[in-house]
PyMOL Python script that loads the backbone (N, CA, C, O; Angstrom):
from pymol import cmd

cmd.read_pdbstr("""\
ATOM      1  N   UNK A   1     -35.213 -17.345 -36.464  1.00  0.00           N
ATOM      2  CA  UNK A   1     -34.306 -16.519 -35.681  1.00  0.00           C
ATOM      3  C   UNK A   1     -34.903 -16.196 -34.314  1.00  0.00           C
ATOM      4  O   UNK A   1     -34.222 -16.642 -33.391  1.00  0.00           O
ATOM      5  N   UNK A   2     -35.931 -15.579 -33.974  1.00  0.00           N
ATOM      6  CA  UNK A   2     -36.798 -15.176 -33.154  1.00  0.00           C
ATOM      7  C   UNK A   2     -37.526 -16.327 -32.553  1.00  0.00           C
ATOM      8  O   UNK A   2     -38.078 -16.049 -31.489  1.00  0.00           O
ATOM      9  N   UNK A   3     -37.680 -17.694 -33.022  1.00  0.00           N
ATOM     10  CA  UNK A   3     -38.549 -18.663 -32.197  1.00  0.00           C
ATOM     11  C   UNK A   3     -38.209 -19.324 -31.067  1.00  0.00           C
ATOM     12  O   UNK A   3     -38.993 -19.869 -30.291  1.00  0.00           O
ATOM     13  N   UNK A   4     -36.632 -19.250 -30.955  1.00  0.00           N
ATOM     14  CA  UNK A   4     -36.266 -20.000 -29.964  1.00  0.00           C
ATOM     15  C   UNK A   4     -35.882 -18.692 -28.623  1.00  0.00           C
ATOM     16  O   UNK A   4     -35.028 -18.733 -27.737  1.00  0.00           O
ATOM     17  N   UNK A   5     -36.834 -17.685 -28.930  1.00  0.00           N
ATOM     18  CA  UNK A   5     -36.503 -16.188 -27.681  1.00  0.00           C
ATOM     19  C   UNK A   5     -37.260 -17.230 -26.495  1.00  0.00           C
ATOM     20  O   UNK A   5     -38.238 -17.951 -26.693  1.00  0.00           O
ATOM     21  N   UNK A   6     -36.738 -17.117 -25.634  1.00  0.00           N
ATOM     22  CA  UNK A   6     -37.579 -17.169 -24.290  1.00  0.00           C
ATOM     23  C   UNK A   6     -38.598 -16.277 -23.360  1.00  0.00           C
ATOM     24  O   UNK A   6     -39.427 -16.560 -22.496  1.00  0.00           O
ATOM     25  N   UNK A   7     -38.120 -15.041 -23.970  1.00  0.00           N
ATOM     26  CA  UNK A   7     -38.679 -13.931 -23.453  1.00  0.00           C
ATOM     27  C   UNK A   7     -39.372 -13.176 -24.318  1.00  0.00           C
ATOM     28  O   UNK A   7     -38.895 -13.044 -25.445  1.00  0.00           O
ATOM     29  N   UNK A   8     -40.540 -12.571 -24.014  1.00  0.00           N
ATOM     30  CA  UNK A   8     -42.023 -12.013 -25.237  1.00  0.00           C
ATOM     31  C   UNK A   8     -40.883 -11.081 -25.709  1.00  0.00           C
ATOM     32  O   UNK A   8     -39.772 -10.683 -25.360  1.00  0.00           O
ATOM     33  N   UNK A   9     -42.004 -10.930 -26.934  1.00  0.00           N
ATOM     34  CA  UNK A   9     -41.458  -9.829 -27.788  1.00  0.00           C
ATOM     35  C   UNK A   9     -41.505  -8.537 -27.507  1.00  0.00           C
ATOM     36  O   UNK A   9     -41.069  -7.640 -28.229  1.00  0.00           O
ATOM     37  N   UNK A  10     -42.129  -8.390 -26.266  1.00  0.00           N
ATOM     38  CA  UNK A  10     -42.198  -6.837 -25.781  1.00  0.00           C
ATOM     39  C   UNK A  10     -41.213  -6.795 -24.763  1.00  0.00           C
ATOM     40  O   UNK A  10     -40.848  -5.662 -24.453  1.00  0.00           O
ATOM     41  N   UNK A  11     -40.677  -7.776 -24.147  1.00  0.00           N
ATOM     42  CA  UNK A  11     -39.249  -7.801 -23.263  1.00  0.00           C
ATOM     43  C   UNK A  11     -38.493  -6.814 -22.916  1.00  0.00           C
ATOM     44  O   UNK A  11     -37.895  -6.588 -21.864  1.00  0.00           O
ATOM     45  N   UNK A  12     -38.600  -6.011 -24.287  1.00  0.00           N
ATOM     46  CA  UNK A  12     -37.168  -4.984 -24.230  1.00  0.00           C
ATOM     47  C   UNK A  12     -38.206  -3.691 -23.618  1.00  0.00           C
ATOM     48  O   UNK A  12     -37.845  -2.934 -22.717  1.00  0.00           O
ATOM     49  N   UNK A  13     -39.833  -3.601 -24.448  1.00  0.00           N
ATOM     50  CA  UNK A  13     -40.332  -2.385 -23.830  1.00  0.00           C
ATOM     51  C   UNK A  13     -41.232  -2.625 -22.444  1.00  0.00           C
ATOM     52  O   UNK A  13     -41.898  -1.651 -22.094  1.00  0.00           O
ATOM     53  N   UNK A  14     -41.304  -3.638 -21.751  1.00  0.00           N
ATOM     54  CA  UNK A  14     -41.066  -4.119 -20.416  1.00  0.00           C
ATOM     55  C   UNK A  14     -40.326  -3.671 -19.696  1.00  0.00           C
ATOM     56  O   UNK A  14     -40.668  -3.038 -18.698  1.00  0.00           O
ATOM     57  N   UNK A  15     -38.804  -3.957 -20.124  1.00  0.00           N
ATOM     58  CA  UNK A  15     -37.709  -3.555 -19.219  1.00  0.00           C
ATOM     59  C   UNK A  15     -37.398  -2.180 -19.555  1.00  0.00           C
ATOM     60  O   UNK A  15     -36.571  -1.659 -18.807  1.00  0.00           O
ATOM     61  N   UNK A  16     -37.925  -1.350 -20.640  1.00  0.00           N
ATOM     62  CA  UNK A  16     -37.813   0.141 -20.649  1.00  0.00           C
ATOM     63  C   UNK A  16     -38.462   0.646 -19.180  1.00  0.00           C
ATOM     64  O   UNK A  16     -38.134   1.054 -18.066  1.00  0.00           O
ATOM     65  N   UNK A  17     -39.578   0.328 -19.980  1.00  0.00           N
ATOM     66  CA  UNK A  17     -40.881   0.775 -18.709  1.00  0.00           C
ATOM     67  C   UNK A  17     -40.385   0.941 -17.119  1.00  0.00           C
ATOM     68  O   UNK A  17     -40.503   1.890 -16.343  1.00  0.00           O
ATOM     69  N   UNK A  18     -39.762  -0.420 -16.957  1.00  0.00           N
ATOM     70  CA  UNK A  18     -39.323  -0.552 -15.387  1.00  0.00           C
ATOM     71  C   UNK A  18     -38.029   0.413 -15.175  1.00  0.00           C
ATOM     72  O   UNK A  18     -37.604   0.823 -14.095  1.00  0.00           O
ATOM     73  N   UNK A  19     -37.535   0.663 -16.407  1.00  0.00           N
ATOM     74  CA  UNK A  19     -35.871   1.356 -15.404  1.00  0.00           C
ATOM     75  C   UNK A  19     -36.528   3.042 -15.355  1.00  0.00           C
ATOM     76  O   UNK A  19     -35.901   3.891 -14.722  1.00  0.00           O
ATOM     77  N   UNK A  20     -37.914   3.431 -16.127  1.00  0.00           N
ATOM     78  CA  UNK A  20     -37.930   4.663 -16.679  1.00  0.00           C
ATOM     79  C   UNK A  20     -38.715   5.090 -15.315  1.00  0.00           C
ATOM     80  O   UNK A  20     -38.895   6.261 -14.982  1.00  0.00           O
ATOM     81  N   UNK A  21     -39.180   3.885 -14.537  1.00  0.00           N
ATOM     82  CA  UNK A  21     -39.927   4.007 -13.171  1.00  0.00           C
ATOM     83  C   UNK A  21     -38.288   4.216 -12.070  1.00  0.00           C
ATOM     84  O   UNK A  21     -38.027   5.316 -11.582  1.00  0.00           O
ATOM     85  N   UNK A  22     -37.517   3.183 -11.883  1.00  0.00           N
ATOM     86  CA  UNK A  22     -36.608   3.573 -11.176  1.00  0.00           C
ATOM     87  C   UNK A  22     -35.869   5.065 -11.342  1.00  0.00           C
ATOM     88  O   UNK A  22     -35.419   5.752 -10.425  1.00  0.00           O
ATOM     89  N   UNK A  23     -35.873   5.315 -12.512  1.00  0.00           N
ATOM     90  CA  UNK A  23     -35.159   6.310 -12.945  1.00  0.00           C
ATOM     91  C   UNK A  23     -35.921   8.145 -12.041  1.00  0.00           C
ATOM     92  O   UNK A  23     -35.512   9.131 -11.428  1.00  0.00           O
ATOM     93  N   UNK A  24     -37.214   7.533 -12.582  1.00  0.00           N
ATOM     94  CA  UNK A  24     -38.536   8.433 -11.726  1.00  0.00           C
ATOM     95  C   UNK A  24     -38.505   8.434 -10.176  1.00  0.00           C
ATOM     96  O   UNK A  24     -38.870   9.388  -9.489  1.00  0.00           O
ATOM     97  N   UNK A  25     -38.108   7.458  -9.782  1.00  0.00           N
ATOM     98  CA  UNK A  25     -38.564   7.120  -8.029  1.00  0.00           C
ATOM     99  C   UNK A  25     -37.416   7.756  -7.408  1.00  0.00           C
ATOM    100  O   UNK A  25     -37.460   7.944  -6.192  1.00  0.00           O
ATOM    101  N   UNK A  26     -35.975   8.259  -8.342  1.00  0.00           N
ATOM    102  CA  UNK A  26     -34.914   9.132  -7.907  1.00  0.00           C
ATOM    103  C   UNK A  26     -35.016  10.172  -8.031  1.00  0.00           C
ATOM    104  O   UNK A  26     -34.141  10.987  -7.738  1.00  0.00           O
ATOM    105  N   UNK A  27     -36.211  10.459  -8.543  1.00  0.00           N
ATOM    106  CA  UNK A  27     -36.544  12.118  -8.662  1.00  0.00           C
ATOM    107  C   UNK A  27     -35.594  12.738 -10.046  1.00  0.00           C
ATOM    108  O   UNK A  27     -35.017  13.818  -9.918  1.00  0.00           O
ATOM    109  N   UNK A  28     -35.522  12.142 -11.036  1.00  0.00           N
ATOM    110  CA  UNK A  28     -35.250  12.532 -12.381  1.00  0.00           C
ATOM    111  C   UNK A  28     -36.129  12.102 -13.159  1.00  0.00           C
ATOM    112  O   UNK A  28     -36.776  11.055 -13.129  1.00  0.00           O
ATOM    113  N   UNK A  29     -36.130  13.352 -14.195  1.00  0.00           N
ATOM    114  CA  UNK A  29     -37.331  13.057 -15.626  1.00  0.00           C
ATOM    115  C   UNK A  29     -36.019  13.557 -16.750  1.00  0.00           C
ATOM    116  O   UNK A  29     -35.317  14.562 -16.865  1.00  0.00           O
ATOM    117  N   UNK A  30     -36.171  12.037 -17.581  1.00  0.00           N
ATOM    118  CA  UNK A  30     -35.428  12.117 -18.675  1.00  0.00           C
ATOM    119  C   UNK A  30     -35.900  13.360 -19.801  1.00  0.00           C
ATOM    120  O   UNK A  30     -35.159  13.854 -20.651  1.00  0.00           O
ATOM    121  N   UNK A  31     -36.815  13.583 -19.643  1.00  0.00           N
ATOM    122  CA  UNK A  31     -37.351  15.016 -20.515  1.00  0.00           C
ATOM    123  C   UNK A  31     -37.381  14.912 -22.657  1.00  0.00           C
ATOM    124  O   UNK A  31     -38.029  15.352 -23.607  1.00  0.00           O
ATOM    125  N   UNK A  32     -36.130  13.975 -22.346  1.00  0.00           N
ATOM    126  CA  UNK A  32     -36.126  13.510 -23.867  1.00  0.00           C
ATOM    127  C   UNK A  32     -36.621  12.204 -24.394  1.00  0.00           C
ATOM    128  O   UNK A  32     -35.967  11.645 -25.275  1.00  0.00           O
ATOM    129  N   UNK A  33     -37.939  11.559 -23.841  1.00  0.00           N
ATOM    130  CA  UNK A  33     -37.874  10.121 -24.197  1.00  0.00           C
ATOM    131  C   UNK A  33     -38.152   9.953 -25.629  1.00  0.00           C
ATOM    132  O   UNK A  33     -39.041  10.674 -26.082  1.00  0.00           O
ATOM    133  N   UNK A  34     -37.339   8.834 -26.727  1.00  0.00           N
ATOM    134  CA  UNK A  34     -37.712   8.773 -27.701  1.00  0.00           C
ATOM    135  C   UNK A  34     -36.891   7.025 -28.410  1.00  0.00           C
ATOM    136  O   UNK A  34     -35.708   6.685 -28.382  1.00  0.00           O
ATOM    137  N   UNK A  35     -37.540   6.624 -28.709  1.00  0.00           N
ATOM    138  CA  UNK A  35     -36.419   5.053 -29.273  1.00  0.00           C
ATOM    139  C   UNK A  35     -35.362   5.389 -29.611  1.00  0.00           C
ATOM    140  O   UNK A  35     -34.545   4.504 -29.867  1.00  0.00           O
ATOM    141  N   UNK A  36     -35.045   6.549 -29.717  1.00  0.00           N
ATOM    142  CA  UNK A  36     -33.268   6.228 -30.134  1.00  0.00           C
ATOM    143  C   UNK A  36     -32.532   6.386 -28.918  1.00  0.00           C
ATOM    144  O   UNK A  36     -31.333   6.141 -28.786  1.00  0.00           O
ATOM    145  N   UNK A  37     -33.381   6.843 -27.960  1.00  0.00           N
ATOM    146  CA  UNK A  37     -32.641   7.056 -26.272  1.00  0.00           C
ATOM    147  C   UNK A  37     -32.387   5.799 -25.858  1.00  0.00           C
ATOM    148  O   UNK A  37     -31.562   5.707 -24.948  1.00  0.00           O
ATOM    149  N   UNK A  38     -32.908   4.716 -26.308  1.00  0.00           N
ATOM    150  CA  UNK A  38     -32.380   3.064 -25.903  1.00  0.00           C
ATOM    151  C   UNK A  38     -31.497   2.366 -26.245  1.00  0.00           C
ATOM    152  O   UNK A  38     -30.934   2.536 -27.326  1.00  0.00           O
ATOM    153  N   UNK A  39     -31.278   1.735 -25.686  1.00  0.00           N
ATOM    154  CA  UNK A  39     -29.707   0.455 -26.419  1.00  0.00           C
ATOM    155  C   UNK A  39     -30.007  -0.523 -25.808  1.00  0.00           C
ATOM    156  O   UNK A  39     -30.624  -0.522 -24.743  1.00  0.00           O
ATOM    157  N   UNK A  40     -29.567  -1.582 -26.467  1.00  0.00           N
ATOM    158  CA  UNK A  40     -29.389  -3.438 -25.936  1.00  0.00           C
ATOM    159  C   UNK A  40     -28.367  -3.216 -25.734  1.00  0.00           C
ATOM    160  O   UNK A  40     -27.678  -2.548 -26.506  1.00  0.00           O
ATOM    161  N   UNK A  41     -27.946  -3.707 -24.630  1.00  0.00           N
ATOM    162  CA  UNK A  41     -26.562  -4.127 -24.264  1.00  0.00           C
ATOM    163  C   UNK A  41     -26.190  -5.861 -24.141  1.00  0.00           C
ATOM    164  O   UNK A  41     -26.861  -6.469 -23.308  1.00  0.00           O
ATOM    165  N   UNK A  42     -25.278  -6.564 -24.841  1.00  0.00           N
ATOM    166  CA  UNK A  42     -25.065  -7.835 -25.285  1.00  0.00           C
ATOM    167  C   UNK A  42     -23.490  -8.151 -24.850  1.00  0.00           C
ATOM    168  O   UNK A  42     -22.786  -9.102 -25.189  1.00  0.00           O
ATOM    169  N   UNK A  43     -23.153  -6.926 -23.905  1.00  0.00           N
ATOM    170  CA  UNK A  43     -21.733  -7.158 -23.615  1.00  0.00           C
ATOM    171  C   UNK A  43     -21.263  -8.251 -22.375  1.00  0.00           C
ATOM    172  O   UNK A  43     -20.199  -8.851 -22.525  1.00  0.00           O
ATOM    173  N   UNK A  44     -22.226  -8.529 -20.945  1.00  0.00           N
ATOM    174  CA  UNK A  44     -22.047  -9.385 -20.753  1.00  0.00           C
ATOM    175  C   UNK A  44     -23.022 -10.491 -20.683  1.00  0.00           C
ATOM    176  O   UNK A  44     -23.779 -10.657 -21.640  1.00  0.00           O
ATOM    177  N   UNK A  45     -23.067 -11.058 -19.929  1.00  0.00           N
ATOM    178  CA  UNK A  45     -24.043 -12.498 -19.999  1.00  0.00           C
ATOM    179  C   UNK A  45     -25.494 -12.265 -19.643  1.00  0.00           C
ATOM    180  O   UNK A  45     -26.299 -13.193 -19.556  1.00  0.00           O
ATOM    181  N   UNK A  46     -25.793 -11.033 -19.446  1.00  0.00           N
ATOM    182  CA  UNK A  46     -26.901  -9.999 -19.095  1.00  0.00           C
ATOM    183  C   UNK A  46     -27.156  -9.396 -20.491  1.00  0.00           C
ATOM    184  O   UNK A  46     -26.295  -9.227 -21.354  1.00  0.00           O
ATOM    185  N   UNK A  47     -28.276  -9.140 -20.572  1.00  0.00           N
ATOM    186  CA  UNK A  47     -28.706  -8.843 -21.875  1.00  0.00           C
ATOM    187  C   UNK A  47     -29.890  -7.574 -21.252  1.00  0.00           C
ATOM    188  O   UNK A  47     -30.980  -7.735 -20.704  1.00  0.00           O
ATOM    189  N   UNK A  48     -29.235  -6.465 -21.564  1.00  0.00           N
ATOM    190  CA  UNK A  48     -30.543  -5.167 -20.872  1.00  0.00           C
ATOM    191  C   UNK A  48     -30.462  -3.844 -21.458  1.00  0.00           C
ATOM    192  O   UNK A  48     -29.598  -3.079 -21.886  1.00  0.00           O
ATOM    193  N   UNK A  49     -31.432  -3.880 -21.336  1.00  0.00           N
ATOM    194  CA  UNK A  49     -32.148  -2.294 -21.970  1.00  0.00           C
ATOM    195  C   UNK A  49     -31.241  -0.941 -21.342  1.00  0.00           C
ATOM    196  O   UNK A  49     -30.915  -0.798 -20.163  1.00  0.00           O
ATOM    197  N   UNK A  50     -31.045  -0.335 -22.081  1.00  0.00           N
ATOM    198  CA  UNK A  50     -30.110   0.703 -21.175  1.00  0.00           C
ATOM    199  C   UNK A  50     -30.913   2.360 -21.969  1.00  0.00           C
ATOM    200  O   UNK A  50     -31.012   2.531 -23.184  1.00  0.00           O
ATOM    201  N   UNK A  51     -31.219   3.022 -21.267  1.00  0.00           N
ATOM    202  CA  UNK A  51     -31.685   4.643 -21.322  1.00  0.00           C
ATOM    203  C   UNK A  51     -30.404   5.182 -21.683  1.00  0.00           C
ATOM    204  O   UNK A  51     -29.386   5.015 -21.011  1.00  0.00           O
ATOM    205  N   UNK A  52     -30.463   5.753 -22.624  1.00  0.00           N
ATOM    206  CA  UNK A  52     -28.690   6.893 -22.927  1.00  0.00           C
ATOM    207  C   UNK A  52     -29.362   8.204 -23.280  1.00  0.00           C
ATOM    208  O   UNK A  52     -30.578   8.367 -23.177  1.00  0.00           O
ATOM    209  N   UNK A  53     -28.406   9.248 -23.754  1.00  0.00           N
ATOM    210  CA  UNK A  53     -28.767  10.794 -23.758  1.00  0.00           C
ATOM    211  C   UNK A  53     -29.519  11.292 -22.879  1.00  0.00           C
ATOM    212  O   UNK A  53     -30.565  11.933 -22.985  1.00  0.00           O
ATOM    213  N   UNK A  54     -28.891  10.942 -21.942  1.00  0.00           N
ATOM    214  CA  UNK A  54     -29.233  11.951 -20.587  1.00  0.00           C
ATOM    215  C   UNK A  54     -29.364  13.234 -20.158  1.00  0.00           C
ATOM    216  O   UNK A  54     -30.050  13.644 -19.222  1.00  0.00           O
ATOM    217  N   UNK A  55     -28.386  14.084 -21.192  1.00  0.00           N
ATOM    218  CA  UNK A  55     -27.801  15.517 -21.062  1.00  0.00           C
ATOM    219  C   UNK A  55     -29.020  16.609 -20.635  1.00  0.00           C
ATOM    220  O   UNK A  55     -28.909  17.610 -19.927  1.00  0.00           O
ATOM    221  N   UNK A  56     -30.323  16.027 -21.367  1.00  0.00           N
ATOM    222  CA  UNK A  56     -31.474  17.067 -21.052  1.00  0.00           C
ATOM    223  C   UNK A  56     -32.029  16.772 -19.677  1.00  0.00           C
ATOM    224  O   UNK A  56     -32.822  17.542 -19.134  1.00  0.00           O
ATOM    225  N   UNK A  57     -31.631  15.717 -19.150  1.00  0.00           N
ATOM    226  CA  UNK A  57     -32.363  14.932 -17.819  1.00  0.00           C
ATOM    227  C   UNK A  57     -32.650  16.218 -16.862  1.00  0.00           C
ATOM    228  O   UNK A  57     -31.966  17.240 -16.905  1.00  0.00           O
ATOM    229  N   UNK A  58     -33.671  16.036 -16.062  1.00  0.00           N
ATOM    230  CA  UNK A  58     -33.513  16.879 -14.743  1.00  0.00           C
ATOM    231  C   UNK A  58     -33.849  16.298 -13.499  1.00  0.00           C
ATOM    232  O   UNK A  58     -34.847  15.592 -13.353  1.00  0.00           O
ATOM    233  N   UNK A  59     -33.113  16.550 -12.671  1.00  0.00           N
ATOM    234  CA  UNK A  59     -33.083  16.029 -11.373  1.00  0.00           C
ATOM    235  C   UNK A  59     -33.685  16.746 -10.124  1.00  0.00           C
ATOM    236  O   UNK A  59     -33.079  17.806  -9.968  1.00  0.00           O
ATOM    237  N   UNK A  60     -34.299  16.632  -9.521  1.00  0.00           N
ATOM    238  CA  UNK A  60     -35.331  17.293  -8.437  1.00  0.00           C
ATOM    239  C   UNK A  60     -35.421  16.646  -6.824  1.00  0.00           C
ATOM    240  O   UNK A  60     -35.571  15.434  -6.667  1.00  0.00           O
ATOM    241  N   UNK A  61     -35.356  17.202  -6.135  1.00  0.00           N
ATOM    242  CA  UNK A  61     -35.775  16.914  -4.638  1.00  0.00           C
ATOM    243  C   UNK A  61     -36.550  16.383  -4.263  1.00  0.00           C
ATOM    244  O   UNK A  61     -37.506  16.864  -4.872  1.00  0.00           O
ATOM    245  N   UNK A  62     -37.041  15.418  -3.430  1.00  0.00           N
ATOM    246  CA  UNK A  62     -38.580  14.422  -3.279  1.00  0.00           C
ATOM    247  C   UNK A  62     -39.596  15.806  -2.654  1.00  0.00           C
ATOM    248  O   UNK A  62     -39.538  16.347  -1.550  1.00  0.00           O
ATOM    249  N   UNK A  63     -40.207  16.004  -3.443  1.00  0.00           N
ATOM    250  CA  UNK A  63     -41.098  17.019  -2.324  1.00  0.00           C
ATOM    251  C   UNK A  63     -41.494  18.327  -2.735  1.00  0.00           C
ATOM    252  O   UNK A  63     -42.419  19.071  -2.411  1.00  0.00           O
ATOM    253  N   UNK A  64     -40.312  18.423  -3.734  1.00  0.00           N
ATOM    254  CA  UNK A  64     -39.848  19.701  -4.160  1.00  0.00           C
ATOM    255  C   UNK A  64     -40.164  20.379  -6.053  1.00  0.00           C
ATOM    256  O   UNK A  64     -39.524  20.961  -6.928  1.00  0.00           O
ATOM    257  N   UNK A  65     -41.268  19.931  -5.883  1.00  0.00           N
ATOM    258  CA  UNK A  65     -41.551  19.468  -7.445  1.00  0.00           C
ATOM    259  C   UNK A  65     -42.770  20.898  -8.018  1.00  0.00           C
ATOM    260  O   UNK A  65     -43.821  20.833  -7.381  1.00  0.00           O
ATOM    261  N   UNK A  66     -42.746  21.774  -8.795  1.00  0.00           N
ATOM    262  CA  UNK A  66     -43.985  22.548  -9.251  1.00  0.00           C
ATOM    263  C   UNK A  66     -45.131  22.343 -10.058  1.00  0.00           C
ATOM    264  O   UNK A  66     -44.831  21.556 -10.956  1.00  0.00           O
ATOM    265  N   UNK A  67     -45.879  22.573 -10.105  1.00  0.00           N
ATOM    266  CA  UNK A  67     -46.836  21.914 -11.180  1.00  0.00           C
ATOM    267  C   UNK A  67     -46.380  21.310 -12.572  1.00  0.00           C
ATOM    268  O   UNK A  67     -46.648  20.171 -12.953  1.00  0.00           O
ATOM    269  N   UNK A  68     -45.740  22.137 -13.183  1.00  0.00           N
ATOM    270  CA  UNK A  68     -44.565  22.269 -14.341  1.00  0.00           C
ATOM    271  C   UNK A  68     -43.982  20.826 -14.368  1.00  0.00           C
ATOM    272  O   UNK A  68     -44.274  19.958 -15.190  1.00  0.00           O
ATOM    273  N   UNK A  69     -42.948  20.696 -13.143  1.00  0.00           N
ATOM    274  CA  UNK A  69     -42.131  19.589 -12.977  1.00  0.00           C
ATOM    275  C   UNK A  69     -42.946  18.389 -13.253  1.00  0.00           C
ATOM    276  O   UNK A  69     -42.774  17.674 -14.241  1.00  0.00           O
ATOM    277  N   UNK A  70     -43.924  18.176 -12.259  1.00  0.00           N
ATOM    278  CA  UNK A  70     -45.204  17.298 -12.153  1.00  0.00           C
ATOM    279  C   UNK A  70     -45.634  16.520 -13.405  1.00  0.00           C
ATOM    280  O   UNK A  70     -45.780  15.345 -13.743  1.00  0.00           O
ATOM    281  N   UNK A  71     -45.763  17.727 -13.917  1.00  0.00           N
ATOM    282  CA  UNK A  71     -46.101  17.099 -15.489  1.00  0.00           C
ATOM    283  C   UNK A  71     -45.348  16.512 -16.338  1.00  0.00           C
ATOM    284  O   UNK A  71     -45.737  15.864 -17.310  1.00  0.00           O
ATOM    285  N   UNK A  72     -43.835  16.782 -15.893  1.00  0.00           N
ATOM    286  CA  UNK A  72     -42.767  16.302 -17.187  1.00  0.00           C
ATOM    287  C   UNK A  72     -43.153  14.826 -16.457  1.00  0.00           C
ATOM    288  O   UNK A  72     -43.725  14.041 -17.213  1.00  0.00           O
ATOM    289  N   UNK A  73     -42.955  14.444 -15.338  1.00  0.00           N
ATOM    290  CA  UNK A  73     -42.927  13.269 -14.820  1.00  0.00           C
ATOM    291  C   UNK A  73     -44.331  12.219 -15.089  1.00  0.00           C
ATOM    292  O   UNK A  73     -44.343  10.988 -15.107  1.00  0.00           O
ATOM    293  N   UNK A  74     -45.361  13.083 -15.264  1.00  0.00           N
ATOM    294  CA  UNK A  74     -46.684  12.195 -15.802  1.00  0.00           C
ATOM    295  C   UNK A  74     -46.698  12.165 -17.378  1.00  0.00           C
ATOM    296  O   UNK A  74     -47.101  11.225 -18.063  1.00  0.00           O
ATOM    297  N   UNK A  75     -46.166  13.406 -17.847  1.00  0.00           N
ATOM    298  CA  UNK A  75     -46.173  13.124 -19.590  1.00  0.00           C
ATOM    299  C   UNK A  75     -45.267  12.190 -19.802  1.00  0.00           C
ATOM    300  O   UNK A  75     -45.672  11.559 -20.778  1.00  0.00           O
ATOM    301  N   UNK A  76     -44.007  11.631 -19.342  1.00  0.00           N
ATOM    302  CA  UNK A  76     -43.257  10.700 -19.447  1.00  0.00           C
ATOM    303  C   UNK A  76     -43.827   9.426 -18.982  1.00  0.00           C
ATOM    304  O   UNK A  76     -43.505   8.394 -19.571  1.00  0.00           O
ATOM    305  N   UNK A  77     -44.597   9.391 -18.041  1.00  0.00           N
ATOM    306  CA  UNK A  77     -45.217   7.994 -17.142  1.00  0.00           C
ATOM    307  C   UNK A  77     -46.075   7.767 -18.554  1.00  0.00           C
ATOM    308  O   UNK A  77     -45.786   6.997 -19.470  1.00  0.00           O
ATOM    309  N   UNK A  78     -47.085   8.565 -18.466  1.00  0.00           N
ATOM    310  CA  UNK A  78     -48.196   8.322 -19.845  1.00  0.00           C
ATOM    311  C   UNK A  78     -47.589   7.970 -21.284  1.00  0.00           C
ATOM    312  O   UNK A  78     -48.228   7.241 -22.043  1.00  0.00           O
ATOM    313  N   UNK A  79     -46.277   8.527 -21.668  1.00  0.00           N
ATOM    314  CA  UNK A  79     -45.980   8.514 -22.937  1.00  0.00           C
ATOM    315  C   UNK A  79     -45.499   7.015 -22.824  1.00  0.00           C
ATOM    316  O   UNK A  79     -45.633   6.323 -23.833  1.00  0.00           O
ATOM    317  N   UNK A  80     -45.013   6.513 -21.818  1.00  0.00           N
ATOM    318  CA  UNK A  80     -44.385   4.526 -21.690  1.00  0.00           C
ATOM    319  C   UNK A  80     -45.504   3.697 -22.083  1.00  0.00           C
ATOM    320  O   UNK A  80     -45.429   2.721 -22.829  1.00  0.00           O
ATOM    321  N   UNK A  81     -46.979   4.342 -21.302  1.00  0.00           N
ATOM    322  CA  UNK A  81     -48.105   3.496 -21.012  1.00  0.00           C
ATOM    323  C   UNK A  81     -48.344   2.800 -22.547  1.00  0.00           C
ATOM    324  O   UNK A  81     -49.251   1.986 -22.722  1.00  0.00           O
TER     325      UNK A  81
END
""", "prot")
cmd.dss("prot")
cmd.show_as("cartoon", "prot")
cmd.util.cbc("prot")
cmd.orient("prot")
């Protein structure tokens, strides 16, 4: 089933990693990261990782961040690593 993948088996937590950085570089910390916050999406000819349950997310100003904030954003960077 799996031999004919083209893409490693870590693919999907690859492409977590990268959207959880875009997601960061907009100045939001998902606050809830956990595997059930993910989905494959197989709907079109694109096949991608998608972040869901957002509701706890928080969104912040470039610049504008407290020590507090700081940390949700490195405990999330560290918790991907």
């Amino acid at each position: 089933m799996f031999l004919d993948e083209e893409l490693p088996p870590n693919a999907i937590l690859i492409e977590s990693r990268e959207i959880l950085d875009d997601i960061q570089h907009r100045g939001s910390a998902h606050t809830d990261l956990k595997p059930r916050d993910m989905t494959v999406s197989l709907a079109d000819e694109w096949e991608r990782v998608l972040w869901i349950d957002l509701n706890s997310a928080q969104t912040f100003l470039e610049g504008d961040l407290s020590p507090r904030q700081r940390r949700w954003f490195e405990e999330e960077y560290d918790m991907m690593d």
